[in-house]
C-alpha positions as CSV (number, residue, x, y, z in Angstrom):
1,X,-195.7,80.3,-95.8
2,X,-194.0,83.4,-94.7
3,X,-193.4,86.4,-97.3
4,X,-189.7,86.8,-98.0
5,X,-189.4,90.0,-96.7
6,X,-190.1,87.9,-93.0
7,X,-186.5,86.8,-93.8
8,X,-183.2,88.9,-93.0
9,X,-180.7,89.4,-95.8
10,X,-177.7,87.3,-95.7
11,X,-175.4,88.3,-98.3
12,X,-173.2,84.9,-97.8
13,X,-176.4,82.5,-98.1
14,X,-178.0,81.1,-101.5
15,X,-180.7,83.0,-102.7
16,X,-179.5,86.4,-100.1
17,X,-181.4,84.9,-97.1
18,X,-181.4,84.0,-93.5
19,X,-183.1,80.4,-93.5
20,X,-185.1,81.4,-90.3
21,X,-187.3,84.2,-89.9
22,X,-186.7,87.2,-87.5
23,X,-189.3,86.3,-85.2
24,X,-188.0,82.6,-85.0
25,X,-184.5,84.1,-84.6
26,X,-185.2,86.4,-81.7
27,X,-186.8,83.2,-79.7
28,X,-183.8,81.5,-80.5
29,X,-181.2,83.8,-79.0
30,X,-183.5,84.6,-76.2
31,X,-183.2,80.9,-75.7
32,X,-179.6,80.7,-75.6
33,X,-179.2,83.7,-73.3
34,X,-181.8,82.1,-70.7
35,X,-179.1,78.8,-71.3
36,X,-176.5,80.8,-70.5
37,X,-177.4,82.4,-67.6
38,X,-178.2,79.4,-65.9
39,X,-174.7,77.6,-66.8
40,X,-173.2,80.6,-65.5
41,X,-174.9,80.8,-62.2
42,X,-174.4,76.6,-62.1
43,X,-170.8,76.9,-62.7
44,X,-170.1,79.9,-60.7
45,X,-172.4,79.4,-57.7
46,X,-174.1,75.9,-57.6
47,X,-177.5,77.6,-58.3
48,X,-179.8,77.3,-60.6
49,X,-181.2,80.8,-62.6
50,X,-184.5,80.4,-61.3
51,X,-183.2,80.0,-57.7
52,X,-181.5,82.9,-58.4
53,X,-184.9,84.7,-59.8
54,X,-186.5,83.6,-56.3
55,X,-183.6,85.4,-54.3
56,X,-184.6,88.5,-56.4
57,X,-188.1,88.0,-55.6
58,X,-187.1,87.1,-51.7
59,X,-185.6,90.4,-51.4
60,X,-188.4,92.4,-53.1
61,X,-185.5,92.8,-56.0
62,X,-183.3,95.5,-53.5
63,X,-180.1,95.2,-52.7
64,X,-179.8,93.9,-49.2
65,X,-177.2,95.8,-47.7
66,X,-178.6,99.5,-49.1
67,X,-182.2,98.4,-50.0
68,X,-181.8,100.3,-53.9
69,X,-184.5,98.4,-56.2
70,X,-182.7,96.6,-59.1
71,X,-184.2,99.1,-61.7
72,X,-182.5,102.1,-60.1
73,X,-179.2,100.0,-60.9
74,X,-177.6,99.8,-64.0
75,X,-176.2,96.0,-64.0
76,X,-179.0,95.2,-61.7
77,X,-178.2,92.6,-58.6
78,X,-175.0,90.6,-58.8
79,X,-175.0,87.6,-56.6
80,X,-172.6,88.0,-53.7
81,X,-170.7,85.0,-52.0
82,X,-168.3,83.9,-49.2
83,X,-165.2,83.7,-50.8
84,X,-164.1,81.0,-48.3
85,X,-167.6,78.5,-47.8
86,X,-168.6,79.6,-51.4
87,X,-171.8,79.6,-50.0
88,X,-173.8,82.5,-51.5
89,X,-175.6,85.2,-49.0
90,X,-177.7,87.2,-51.1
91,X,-177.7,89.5,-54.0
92,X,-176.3,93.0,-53.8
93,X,-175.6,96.4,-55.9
94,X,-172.3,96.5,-57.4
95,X,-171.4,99.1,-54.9
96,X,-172.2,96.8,-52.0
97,X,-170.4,93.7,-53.6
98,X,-167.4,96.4,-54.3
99,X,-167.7,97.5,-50.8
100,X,-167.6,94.4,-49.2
101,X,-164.9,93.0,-51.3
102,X,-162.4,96.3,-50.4
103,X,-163.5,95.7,-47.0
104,X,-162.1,92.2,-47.2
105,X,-165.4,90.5,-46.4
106,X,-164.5,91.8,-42.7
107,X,-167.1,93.3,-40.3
108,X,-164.2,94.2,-37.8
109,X,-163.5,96.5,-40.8
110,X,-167.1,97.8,-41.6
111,X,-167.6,98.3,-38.2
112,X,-164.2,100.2,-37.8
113,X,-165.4,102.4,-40.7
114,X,-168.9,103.0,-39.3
115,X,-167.1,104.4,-35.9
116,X,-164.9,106.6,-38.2
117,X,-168.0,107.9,-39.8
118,X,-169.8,108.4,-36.6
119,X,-166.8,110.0,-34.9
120,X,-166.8,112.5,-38.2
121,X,-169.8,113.3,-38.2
122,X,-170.0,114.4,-34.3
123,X,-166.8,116.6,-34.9
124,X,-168.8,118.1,-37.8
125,X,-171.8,118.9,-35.6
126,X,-169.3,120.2,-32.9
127,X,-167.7,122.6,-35.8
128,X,-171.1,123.3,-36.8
129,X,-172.4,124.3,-33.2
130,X,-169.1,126.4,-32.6
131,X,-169.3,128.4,-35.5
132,X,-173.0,129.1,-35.0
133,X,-172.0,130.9,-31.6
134,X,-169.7,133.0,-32.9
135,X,-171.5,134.9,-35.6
């Protein structure tokens, strides 16, 4: 039998107790957020949470467009999916998700912005190389 004290207070039960102990409680909730997890990747995705947990460990646990580990990330890996098929490609950063959701899930567009960047970045190195000359 477990001491009393094993027992939170619970102000509206008989005798000012939880009927389950902390420890039993914990495991409990830890239980139900396992649960939920996996209804939500069901519902959401078609996947299970451990088929999820085996995309994590297929990746090494990075994102796969920027390669960031999971526990440089503060909401970790979200899963990201063709908005069309529904079929899911792999799990990303929420910068990466964001990204390719503003991009419209386009790579005409991601490829348009790449050029844009490279073209930038050569008329910085052109600025750069000009003013160098002149000093």
């Amino acid at each position: 039998m477990k001491p009393a004290a094993a027992f939170p207070r619970d102000a509206t039960r008989p005798g000012g107790r939880h009927p389950h102990c902390s420890t039993c409680r914990r495991a409990y909730r830890a239980g139900q957020r396992d649960a939920a997890r996996d209804r939500r990747y069901r519902s959401r995705y078609g996947l299970t949470a451990d088929q999820v947990d085996q995309v994590r460990a297929d990746q090494h646990y990075r994102c796969a467009v920027c390669g960031r580990h999971e526990d440089q990330l503060p909401h970790g890996l979200v899963v990201d999916h063709d908005h069309v098929s529904g079929l899911v490609r792999g799990l990303l950063c929420s910068t990466c998700n964001a990204l390719l959701g503003l991009a419209r899930d386009s790579a005409a567009v991601l490829a348009a912005a790449q050029h844009y960047l490279h073209r930038a970045a050569e008329a910085a190195a052109t600025v750069d190389t000009d003013n160098r000359g002149t000093g």
